[in-house]
N, C-alpha and C positions, 0 to 999 in steps of 0.2 A: 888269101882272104880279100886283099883291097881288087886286084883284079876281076873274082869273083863278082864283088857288092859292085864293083864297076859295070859290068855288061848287066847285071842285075836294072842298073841304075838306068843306064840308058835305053834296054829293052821296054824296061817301065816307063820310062819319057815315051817313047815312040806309039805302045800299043796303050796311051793311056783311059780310049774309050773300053778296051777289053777288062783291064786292072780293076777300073772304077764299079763299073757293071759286078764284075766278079764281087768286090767286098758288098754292094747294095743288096746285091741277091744274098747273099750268106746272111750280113744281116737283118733281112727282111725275113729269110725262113726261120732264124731264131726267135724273133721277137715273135711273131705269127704262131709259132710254137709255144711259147709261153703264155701268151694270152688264151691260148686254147685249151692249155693242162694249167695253168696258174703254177703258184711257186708252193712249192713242199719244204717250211724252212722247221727247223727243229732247235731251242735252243737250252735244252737239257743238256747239262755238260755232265759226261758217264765216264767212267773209266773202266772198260769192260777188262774182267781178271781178279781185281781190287777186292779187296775184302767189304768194304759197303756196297759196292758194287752184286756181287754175288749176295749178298744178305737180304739188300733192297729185291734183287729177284728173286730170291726166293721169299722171301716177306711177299712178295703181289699173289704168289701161288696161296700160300697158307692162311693169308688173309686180306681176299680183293679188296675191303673196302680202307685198308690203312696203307695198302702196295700205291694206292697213287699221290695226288697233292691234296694238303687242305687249305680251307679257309678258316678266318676268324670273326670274330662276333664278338664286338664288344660293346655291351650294354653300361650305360652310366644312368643315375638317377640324377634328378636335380641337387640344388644343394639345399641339406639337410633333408633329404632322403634315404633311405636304404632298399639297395635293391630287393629285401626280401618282404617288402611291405606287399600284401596281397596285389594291391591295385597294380606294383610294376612285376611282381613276379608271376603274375597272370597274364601280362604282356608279353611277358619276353615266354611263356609257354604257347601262346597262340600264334606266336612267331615263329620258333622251330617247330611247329607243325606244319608252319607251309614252307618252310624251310626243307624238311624231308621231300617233300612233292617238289622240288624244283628239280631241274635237269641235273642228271648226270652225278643228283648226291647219292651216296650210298650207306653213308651214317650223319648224325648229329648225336654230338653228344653235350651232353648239357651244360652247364655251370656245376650243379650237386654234382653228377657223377662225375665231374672232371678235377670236383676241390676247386674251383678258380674264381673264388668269392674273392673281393681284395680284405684288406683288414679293417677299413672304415665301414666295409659295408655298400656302399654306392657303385662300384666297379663289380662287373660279372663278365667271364668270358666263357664262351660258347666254340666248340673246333666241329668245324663241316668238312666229311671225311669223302672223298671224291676218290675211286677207283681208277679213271687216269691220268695221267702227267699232266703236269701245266698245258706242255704241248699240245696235247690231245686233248683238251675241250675244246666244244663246241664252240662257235660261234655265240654270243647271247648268253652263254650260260652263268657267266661272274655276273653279266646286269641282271638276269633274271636272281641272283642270290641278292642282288642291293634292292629287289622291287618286293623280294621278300620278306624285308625287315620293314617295310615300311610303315606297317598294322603298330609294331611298337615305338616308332617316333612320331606316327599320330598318338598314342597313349602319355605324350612329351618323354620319351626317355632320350637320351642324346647315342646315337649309335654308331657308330663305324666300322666299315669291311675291310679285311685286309688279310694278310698273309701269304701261304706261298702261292696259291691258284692266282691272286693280282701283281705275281711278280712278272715282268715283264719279260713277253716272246717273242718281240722282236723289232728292230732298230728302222724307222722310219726318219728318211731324208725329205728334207724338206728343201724351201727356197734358199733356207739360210746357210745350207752345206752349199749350196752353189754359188755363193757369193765371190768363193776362192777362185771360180772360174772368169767372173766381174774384173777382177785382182789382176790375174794373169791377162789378160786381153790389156788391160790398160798396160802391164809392165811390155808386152810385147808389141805395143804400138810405141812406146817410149823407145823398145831398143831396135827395132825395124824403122821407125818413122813413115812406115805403108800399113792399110789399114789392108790390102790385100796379104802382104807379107804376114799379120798376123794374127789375119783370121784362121790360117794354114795349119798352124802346132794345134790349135783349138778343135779346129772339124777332123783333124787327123784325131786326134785323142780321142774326140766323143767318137769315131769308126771303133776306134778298139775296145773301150768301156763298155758299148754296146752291147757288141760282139762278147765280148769279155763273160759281162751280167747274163746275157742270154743263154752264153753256154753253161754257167755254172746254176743256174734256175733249171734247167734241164735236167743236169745232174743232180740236181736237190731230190729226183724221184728217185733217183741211183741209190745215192748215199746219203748221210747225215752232212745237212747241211745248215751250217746257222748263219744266222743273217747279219751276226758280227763278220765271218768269211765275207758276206759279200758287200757290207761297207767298207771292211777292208778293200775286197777287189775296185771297189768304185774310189776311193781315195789312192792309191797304187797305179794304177791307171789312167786316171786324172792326171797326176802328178808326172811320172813316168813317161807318158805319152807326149806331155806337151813339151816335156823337157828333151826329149829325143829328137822328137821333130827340129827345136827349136838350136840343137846344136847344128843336125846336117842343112838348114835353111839359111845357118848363120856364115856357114864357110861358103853355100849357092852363093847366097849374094856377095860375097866378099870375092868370089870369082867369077860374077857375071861386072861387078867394076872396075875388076883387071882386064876385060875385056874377053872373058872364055863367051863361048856361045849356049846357049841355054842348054841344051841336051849334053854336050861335051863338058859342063858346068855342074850338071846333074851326074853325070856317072861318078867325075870326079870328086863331089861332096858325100855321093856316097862308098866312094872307094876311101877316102880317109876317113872324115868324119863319121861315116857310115860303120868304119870298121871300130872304132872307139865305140859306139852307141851297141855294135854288136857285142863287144866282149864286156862294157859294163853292166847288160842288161844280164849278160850270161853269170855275172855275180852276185847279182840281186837273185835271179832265179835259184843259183846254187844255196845261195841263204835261205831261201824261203823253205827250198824242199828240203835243207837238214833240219824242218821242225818234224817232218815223220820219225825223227831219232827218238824223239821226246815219249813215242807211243803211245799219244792221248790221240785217239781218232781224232775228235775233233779240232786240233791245234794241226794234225796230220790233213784235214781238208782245207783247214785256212790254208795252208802253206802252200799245197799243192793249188788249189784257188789261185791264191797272189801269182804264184810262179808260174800260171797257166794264163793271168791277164798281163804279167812283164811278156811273153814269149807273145802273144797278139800286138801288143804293141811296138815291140822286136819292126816284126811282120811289116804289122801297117806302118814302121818307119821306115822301111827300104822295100817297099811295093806302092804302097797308096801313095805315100808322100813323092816319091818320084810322077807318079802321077798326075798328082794335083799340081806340080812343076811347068810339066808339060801343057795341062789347060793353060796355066800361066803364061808361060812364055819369057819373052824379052821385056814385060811390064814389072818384073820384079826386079828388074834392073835401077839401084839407083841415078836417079836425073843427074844428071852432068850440074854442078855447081850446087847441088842440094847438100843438105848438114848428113843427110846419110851416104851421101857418097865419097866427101869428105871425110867423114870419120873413117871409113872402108879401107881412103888413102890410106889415113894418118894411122891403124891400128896396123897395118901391115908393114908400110915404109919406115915410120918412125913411133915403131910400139912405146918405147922407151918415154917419149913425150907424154903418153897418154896419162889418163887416172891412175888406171890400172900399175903403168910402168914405173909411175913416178912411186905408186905403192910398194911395189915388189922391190925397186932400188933402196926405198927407205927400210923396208924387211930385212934384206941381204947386206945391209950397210954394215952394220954387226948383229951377225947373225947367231951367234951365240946366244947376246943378251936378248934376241926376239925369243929363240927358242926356250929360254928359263923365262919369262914373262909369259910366253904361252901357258906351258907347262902349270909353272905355279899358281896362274890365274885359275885356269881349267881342275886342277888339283883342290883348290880353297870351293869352287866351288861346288866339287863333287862330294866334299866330306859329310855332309849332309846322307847321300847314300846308306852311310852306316845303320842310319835308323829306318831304311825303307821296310815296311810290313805288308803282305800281301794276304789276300785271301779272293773267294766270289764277292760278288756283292749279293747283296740280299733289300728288304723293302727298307733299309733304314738309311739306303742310299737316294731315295727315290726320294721325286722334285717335295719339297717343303707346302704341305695345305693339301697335299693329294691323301685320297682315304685310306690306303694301304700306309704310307707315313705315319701319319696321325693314329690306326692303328696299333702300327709298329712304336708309336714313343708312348701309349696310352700302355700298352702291353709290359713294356719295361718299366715306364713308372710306379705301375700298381701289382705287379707282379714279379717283376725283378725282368732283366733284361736275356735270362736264359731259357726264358719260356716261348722269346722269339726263335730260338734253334733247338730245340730237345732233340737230343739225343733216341734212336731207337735202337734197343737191343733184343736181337733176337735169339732166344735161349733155348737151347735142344738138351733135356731131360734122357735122353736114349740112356745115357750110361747110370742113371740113379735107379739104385735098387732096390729105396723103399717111395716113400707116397713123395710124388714129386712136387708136391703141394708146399711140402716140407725144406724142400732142398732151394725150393724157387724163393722160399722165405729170407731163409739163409744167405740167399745170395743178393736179394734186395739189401737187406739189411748193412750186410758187409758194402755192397757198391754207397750208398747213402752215408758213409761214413767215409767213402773217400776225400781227398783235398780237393776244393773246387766245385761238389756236388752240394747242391740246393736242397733237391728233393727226387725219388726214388719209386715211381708210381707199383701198385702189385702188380703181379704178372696178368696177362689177361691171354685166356686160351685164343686159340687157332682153330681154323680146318682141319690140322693135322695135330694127332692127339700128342707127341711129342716136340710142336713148336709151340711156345710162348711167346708175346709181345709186353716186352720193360719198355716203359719211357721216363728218362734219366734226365733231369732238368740241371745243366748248370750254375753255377752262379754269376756268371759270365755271359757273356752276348755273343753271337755267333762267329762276328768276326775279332774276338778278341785273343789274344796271346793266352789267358788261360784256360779256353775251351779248347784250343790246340791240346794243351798238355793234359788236359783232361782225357780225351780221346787216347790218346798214346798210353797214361797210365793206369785205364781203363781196359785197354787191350792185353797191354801186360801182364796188369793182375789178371783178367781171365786166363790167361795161359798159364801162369802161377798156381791156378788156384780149381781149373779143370777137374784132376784126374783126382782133389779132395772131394770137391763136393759133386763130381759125377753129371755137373754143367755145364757147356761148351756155350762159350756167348760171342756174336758176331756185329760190334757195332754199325750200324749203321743210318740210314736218314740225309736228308741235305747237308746238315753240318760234316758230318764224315766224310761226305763226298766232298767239299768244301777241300775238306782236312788233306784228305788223300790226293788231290787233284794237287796241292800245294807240295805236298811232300814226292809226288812222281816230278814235278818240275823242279826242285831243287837237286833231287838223284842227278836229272839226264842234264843241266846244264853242262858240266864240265866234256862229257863225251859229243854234245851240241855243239859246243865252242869249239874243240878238237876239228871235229868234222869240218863244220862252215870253215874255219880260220884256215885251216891246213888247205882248202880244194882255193881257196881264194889265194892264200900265196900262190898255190902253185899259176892260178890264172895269170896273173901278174907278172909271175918268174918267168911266161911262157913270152906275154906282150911284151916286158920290157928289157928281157936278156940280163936282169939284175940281182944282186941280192938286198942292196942297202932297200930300194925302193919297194918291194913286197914287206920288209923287216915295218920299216917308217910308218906308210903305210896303213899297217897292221896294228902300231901305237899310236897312232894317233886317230884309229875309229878308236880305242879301248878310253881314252880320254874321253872322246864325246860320248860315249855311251855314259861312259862312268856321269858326267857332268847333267847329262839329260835326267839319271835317275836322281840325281842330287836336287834338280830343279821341282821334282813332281813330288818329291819328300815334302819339300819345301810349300809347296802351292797345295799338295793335296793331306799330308799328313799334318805340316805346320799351320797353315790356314793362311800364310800370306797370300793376298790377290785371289781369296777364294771366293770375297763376294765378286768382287769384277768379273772371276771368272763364273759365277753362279757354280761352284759348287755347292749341291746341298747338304754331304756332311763330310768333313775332314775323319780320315782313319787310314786302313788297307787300303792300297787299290788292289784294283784285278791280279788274283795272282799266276797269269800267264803274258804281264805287260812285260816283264824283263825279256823272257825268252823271243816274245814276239818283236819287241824293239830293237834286240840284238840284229832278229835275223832281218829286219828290213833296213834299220839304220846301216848296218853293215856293207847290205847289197848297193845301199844308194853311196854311200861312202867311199867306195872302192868306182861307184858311177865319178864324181868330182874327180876320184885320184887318176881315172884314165884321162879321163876329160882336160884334167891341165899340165899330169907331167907328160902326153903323147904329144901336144904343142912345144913342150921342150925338150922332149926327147928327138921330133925334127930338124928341132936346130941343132940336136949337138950330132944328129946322124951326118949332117950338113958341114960338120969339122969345125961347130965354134965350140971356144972353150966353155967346161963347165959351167961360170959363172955365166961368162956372156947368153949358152944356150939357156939359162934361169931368167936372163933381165930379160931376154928378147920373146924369148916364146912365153914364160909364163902371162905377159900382157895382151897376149893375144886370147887366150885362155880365160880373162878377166870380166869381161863387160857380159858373156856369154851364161858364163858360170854364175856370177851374178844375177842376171835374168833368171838364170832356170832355180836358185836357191829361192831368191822371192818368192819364183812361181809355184814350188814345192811346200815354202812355208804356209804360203796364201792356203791353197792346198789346203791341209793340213791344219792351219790354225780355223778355217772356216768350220771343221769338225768339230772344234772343242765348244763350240754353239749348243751344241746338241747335250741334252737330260741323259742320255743313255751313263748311266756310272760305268759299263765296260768301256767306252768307243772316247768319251771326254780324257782322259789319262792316256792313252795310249795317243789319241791325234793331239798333246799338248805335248807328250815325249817325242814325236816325232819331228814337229812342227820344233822343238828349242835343239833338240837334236843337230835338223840340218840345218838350221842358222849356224851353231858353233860348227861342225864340219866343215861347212864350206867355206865360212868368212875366216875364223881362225886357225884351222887344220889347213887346208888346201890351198889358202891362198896368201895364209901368213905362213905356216909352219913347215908345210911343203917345200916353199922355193928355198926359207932360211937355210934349212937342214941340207938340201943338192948342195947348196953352195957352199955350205962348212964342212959337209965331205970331200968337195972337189971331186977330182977323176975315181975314187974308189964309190961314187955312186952309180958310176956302170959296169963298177966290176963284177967279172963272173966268172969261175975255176974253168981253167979250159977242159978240164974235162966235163963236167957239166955244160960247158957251151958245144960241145960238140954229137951231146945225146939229145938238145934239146931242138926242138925242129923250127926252124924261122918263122915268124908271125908276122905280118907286114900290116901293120895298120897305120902309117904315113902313108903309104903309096908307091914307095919307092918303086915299087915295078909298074907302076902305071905308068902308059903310052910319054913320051916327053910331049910336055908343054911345046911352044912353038919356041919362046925364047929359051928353052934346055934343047929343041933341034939345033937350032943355031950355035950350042958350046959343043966344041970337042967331045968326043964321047969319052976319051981318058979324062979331061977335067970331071966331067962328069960325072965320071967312078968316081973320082978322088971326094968328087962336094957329096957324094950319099954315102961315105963310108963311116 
């Protein structure tokens, strides 16, 4: 591998007008291409198979106009009014008449027929029944339904629009997500001290992101694509990219002021460095693509997304970035007598002195007590986790003052809060053998007396003279704990209760889909974790010939994960720092943020643990003792890793800006994430732990060492330096054994 990425490195040095040319073009025909066909994003989360799933399809067949999304309408009178005083209930009639004429509706149903009078009087609610998915409206068509109420707020009624047609399609980045890029430019001018040096990670990165976004906008015509995928892909990327760059540019210069030559400086950063950036990328990737285990298509295109913009950034860190070396030259060379050429010495010659060193010796001093100080630190903070709750979000997550909000809290106050998710059950009569009128009765009646159920609407025929349409209002709110168990004992009892009354009932609706989508991601965790954890040791077991190290490792991402969920309990369920963060309401988060946290913290997890024990694993390949190969190499390891955590977190905390209720929890999980990983895990817990094992942290059964095939990612087999010409070549086995 390092010999490989080596002639890689300096073939790319050499032809770097052809290299550059080659990415400009690729990403000039993608963009060109998407401007041309625009982006096809979809953000209906389905689960094709699923029993709401197959219900909701067949509900669009049997009756197009309730198969897609609606909206709501809710009319208030002033105060000490009633809405059913002629003057406002003449309003809100000449309202849903133009309310029918607007795009794309295909019922209104009223206040009377729907029962949705409040009990004072003053509150009426109206549901506009739209034949397609959120997705698939038009352009115009939600403003043209707000321009159609507007006959009755001239009338003075106070009115707001809301429900699922204004829940939101798709996740728009603004200036304020790229402030994390502001972030990193400043952290990589602090750790370069060259504004050339680190403009480098940055224009590398945005090559790949490009590239990245372009191809997966492409693909959005292919397949279901939603545009949480591709802020994922742009936040992964970002992150990723600049951190890869930023390791193999950090070894360039630390061997163009030993005096290597620019191109032979270049092969070399990336036959070591390069080969670390290869197999940590190669972990992220593998995490990402065991979210297809999960088998929700769409968790299955993020994944395959992310692990398709890590593999570009791969790419453009051992092609472009050799490249842009090459433009470079010998001006990346630290100046003689400068603070960055200096440091360069001092982190090589005498690590031990540095920040970093003086860190790691204070870690390693008693390494024991670092390791239960980590631990039960990380431990107290993850207890919180216990109470994590997940579910979709829905419009009562949405920014505070917006219409669909306001809606959504007017809906729950006057009408209870399960009218924001009703339940739809579809009921097939095929097996009743007398008036099915009768049996539909029967079975309203019995579900309305379940635990949890509000209210129980009559059936309402179909297209097809053996489907019927129930809708089942909880008493609970969509994303609460007991519309979950509503749903489950719901299903139950119709299966219970079938082959009595001769009714087969199929729940289904948003909320079920909610339901389902939460109960498929708690199934495939355990077989997700298998997969990811298992292909990740073995990467590991392959780089570093160990067992303790893949083990370690292993527990200490299960910490930060663990700690990360504890944190977003805390912020997002408890309410601490929820207004600084502008959360707009404390409850569930997303319930695909665990599985999705696992698989990217994981990848970038196992990125730190190559990054700083393959700096210590050179020393001890090098014959210094365990400890010493901890104090020496991991400071080397330090200022780098550093950099690239900030620059991750920057990353990543610049997301949590953003209103999106999926994209804000999952970039605050990730962003608290790799802070603990890096700073606590990898560079406190890492060195403690080699060092309290001593020599059994590179043990490995010889029989196992002799199936398993050598992986060279120090270099060992690259060409010798001039001053390893000059040693004996028998010392020279002896110092790489």
């Amino acid at each position: 591998m390092a010999s490989l990425l080596y002639r890689l490195g300096r073939a790319a040095f050499r032809r770097r007008r052809l290299v550059l040319s080659l990415w400009l073009g690729a990403l000039a025909v993608l963009l060109t291409t998407v401007g041309a066909s625009g982006a096809a994003l979809d953000d209906e989360f389905t689960i094709p198979g699923s029993e709401s799933q197959r219900a909701l399809d067949t509900l669009g067949e049997v009756l197009p106009a309730a198969g897609g999304t609606t909206a709501q309408l809710v009319f208030t009178a002033p105060e000490g009014g009633e809405i059913t005083d002629p003057r406002w209930s003449q309003a809100i009639a000449g309202t849903l008449r133009e309310v029918e004429n607007a795009p794309q509706v295909s019922a209104v149903i009223s206040p009377e027929e729907a029962g949705t009078i409040s009990e004072d009087g003053r509150t009426a609610l109206a549901v506009v029944n739209y034949a397609d998915t959120t997705a698939d409206l038009a352009d115009g068509t939600t403003r043209a339904l707000e321009r159609a109420v507007e006959p009755a707020e001239g009338a003075g009624l106070t009115v707001t629009v809301g429900g699922q047609a204004f829940a939101p399609t798709g996740v728009n980045i603004s200036a304020k997500e790229l402030f994390g890029v502001v972030v990193a430019l400043v952290v990589l001018v602090i750790t370069f001290g060259s504004l050339l040096a680190a403009g480098m990670p940055l224009v590398s990165a945005l090559f790949g992101v490009g590239t990245a976004v372009g191809g997966l906008l492409i693909g959005g015509h292919l397949f279901t694509l939603s545009s949480t995928a591709v802020t994922l892909a742009v936040m992964l990327g970002l992150a990723v990219g600049i951190d890869y760059a930023l390791f193999i540019l950090s070894r360039h210069r630390s061997q163009l002021a030993q005096g290597f030559g620019p191109e032979e400086s270049a092969g070399r950063a990336l036959g070591t460095a390069g080969s670390a950036v290869v197999f940590a990328g190669l972990t992220v990737v593998v995490a990402l693509c065991g979210l297809s285990v999960v088998g929700i298509p769409f968790l299955t295109v993020m994944g395959l997304g992310g692990a398709a913009t890590v593999v570009i950034a791969v790419l453009v860190a051992v092609t472009l970035l050799p490249a842009l070396l090459g433009f470079a030259g010998a001006r990346l060379t630290p100046r003689p007598g400068s603070r960055a050429a200096r440091r360069e010495a001092r982190a090589e010659r005498a690590a031990p002195a540095t920040l970093g060193g003086r860190w790691v010796r204070l870690t390693t001093r008693r390494p024991l007590l670092t390791v239960a100080a980590v631990v039960v630190g990380l431990v107290v903070i993850a207890l919180p986790a216990r109470d994590l709750r997940l579910s979709l979000p829905d419009n009562g997550s949405a920014p505070a003052g917006s219409g669909e909000r306001e809606t959504y809290d007017t809906v729950s106050e006057r009408f209870g809060p399960g009218l924001n998710g009703p339940l739809l059950v579809l009921a097939d009569t095929g097996g009743v053998d007398g008036d099915p009128r009768a049996a539909l009765t029967e079975v309203t009646d019995r579900m309305a007396a379940l635990p949890g159920m509000a209210r129980v609407a009559p059936a309402r025929p179909t297209e097809r003279d053996t489907a019927w349409l129930i809708e089942a209002v909880p008493t609970t709110g969509p994303d609460q704990e007991g519309t979950e168990r509503l749903v489950h004992t719901l299903r139950d009892w119709a299966e219970d209760h079938a082959e009595a009354t001769g009714v087969s009932l199929a729940v289904t609706g948003n909320t079920a889909v909610a339901v389902d989508v939460s109960t498929r991601l708690a199934d495939s965790m355990v077989p997700f974790g298998a997969v990811v954890v298992g292909l990740g040791l073995l990467i590991l077991l392959l780089v570093f010939r160990s067992v303790v190290v893949p083990v370690k490792a292993t527990l200490g991402f299960l910490l930060s994960v663990a700690a990360a969920f504890g944190a977003v309990v805390v912020v997002f369920d408890w309410g601490w720092l929820a207004g600084a963060l502008d959360v707009a309401r404390t409850g569930p988060v997303v319930s695909f943020l665990p599985i999705i946290l696992m698989a990217v913290l994981f990848g970038l997890a196992m990125d730190y643990e190559v990054f700083v024990v393959s700096r210590i694993h050179e020393r001890h390949a090098r014959g210094a003792s365990p400890t010493d190969a901890v104090r020496e190499g991991a400071p080397l390891a330090f200022r780098v890793v550093t950099a690239a955590a900030l620059i991750m977190f920057a990353v990543f905390a610049s997301f949590v800006t953003m209103e999106d209720a999926i994209v804000k929890p999952i970039a605050f999980a990730l962003a608290f994430g790799v802070l603990v990983d890096a700073f606590l895990i990898r560079m406190t817990l890492v060195p403690a732990v080699l060092v309290l094992v001593g020599r059994a942290g590179w043990w490995l059964p010889g029989w196992l060492a002799r199936r398993l095939p050598h992986v060279d990612i120090e270099g060992s087999r690259l060409p010798p330096t001039p001053a390893e010409a000059a040693t004996p070549s028998a010392e020279r086995s002896r110092a790489r054994v």
